[in-house]
C-alpha positions in Angstrom: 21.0 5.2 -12.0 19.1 2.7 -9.9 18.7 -0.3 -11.7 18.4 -3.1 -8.9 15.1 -4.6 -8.1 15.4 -5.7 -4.2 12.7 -8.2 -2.4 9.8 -6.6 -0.1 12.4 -8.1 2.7 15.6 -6.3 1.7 13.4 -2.6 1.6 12.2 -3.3 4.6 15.0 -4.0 6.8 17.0 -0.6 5.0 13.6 0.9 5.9 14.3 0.1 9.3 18.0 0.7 9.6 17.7 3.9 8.2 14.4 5.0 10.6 16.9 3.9 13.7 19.7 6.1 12.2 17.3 9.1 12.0 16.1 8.5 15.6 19.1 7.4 17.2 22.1 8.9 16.1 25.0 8.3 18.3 22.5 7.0 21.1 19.4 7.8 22.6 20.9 9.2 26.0 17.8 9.6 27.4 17.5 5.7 27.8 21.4 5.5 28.4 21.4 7.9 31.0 18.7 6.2 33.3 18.0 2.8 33.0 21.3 0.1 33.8 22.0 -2.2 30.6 21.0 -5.2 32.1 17.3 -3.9 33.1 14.8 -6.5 31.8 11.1 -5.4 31.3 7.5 -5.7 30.0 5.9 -3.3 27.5 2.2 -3.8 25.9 0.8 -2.4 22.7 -2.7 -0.8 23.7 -5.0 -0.2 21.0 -6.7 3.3 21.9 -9.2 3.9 18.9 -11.3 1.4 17.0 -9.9 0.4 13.7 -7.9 -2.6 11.8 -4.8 -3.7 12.6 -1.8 -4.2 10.9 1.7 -3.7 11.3 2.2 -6.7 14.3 4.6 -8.9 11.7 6.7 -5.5 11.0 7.1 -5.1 14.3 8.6 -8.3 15.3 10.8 -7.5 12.8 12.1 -4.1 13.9 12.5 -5.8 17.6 14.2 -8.6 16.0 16.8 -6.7 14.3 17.3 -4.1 16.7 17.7 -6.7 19.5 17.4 -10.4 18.9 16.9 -11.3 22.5 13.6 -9.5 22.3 10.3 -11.7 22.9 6.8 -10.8 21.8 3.6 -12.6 22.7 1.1 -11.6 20.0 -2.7 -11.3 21.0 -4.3 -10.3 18.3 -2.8 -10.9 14.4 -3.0 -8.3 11.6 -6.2 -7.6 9.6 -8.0 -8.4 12.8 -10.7 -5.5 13.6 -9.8 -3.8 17.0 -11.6 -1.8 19.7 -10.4 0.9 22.3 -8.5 -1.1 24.8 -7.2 -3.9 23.6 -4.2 -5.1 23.5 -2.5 -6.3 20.5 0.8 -8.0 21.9 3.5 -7.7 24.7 7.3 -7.7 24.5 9.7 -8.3 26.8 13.7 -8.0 27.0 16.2 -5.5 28.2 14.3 -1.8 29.0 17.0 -0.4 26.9 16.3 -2.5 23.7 12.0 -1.3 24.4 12.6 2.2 24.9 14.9 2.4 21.7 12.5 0.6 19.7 8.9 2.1 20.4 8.5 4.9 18.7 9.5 3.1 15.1 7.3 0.2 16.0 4.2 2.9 17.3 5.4 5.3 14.1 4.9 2.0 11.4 2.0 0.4 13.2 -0.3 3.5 13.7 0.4 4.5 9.7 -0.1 1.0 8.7 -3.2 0.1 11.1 -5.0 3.9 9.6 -4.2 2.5 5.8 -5.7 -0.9 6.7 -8.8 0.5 8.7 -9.4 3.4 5.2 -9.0 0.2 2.9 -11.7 -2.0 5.1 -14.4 0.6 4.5 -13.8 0.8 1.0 -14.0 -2.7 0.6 -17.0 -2.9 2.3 -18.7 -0.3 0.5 -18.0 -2.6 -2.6 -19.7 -5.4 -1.1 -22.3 -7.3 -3.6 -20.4 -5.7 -6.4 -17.3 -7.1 -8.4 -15.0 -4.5 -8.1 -11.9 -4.4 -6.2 -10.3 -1.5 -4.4 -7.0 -0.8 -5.6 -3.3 1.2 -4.3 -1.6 3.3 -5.9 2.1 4.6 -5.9 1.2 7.7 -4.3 3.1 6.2 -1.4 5.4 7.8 1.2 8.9 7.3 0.1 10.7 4.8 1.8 7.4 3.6 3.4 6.1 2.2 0.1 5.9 -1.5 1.2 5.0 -1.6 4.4 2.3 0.6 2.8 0.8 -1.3 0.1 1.2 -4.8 2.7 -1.4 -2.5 4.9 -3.6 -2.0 2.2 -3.7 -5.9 1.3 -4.2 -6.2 4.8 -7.3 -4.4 5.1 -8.8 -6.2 1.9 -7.4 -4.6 -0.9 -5.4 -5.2 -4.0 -2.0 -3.9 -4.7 -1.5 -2.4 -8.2 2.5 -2.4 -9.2 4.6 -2.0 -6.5 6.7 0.3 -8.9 7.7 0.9 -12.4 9.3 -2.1 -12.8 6.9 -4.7 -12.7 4.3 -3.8 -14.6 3.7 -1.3 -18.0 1.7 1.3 -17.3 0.9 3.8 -20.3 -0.2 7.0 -18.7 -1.3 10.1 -20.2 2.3 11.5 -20.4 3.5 8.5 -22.0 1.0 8.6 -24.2 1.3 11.9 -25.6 5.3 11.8 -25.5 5.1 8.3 -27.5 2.9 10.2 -30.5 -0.4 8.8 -29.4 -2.2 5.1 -28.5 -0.8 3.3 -31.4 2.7 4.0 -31.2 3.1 3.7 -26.9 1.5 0.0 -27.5 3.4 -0.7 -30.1 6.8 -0.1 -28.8 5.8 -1.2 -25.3 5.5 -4.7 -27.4 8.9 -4.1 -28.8 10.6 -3.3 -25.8 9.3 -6.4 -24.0 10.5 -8.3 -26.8 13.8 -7.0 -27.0 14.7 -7.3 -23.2 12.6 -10.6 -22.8 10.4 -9.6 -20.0 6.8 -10.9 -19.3 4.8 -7.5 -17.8 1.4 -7.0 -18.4 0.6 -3.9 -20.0 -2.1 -1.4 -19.1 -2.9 1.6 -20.8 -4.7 5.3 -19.5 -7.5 6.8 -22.0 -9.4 9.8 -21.3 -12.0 9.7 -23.8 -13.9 7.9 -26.1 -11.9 8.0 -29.3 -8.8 6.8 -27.3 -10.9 4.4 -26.3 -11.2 3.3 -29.2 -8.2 3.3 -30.5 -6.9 1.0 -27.9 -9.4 -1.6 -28.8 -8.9 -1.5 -32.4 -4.9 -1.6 -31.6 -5.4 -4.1 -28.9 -2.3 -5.8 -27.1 -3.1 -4.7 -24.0 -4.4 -6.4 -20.6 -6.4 -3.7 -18.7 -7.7 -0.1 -19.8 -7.6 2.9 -17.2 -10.8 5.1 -17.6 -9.7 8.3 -16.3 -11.5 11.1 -14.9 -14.8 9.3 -16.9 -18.2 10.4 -15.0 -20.5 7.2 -14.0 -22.7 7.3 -17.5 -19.7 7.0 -19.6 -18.0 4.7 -17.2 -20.6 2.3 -18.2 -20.6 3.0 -22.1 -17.3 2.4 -21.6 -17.6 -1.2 -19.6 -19.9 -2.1 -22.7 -17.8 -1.0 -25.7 -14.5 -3.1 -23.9 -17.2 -5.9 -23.2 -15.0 -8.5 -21.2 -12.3 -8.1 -24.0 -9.6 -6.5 -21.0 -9.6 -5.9 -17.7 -10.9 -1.9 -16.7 -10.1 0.1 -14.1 -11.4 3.8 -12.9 -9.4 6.2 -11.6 -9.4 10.3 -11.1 -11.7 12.1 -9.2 -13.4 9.2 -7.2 -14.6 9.9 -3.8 -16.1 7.4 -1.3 -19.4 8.8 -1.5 -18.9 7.7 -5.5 -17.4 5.0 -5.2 -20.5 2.3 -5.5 -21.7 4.3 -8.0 -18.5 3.3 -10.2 -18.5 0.0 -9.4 -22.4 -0.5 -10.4 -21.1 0.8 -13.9 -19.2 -2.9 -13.9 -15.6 -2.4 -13.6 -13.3 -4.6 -12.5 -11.0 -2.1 -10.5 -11.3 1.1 -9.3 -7.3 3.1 -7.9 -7.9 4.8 -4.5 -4.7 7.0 -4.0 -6.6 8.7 -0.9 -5.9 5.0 0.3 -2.3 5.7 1.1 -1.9 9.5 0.4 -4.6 10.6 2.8 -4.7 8.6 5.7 -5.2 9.6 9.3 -3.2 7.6 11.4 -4.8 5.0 14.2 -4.2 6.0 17.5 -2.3 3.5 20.4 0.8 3.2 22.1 3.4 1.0 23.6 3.3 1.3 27.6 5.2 -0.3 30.5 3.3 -3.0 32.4 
């Protein structure tokens, strides 16, 4: 059982070191077979379709730890809106050490750079209004922080990074527990017992668990699922500033405005990470 809670940092570099074992194996002979050890070069990252970037700081680090010796000089910093042609950084070092290292750098970028670029337009879509755009965990395994950092990137707000930091009671639980009461109740009794601080947020799907939750209270944020727009905003009126809300299920980007005009505070985009089409560019020799 997995019961270790590693920083954003740790992940990441096992992210890496297993992505180089996948691609490299026992050596990418390609590379070894052509180009002499001590061959020193220049590569630049051109940006081939217009978008937002992200992903630069990641890949300093994958250089970094495949080859320390490796220098960048960065152009353009994440979150930065880019066009066709530009060019985000340089690195330089032995050709080996570039070769070995651009597809994982081109592989994290592009993913992270089409997450960022999805997340911008939602956020702009939601200007003038309160609501914030939110992640989900509908992540790619493995690829779950790098992920969620690209969605912050592009103006967005991370929900819980994973079941560990924050208590969720979804439909399952709910049902499983014996209904609202019970599932708040021995969240707040769990917390207790293991002395952990976690805010607790809780999934209804109608109006009578609706409320139920706000006659039980102890909670910090109601999930309206699958709600359509006139009883989003019933709903925004019954909770009336009392906890936080959030939408979720079913919400598109042509709805999207039309929830957050109904006053919620959050609405969960898992198209944000699930459905993403990556942005195009590519790491060439200068």
């Amino acid at each position: 059982m997995i019961n270790e809670i590693k920083t954003p940092d740790v992940l990441t570099d096992e992210l890496i070191a297993l992505a180089f074992a996948e691609d490299i194996g026992d050596g990418d002979h390609t590379t070894l077979c052509c180009i002499p050890p001590d061959e020193t070069g220049k590569s630049r990252l051109i940006i081939k379709e217009d978008g937002v970037l992200a992903g630069v700081d990641i890949a300093q680090r994958i250089f970094n730890y495949f080859d320390p010796s490796m220098q960048t000089e960065i152009f353009i910093p994440d979150g930065t809106e880019v066009k066709n042609g530009d060019i985000a950084f340089t690195v330089k070092g032995k050709i080996q050490s570039i070769l070995q290292t651009e597809r994982l750098v081109l592989n994290v970028m592009q993913r992270m750079s089409g997450i960022a670029t999805t997340t911008r337009r939602y956020v702009k879509a939601l200007e003038g209004t309160k609501t914030r755009v939110l992640d989900t965990r509908k992540t790619t395994p493995g690829m779950r922080i790098p992920e969620k950092e690209a969605v912050r990137i592009g103006g967005g707000v991370n929900h819980r990074i994973g079941l560990f930091d924050m208590i969720l009671l979804k439909d399952n639980h709910v049902d499983f527990a014996g209904g609202i009461e019970p599932a708040i109740t021995r969240a707040h009794h769990y917390l207790r017992e293991k002395g952990k601080h976690l805010k607790i947020e809780i999934e209804v799907r109608n109006f009578n668990e609706l409320d139920e939750v706000l006659h039980v209270g102890g909670v910090d944020r109601i999930m309206l699922d699958n709600f359509n727009t006139d009883d989003t905003r019933e709903a925004v009126k019954r909770i009336a500033g009392r906890y936080e809300t959030e939408s979720s299920g079913g919400i598109t980007f042509e709805t999207l405005r039309n929830y957050a005009e109904c006053g919620v505070d959050y609405i969960s985009v898992g198209a944000l990470t699930h459905s993403v089409k990556s942005l195009d560019m590519s790491l060439k020799a200068v």
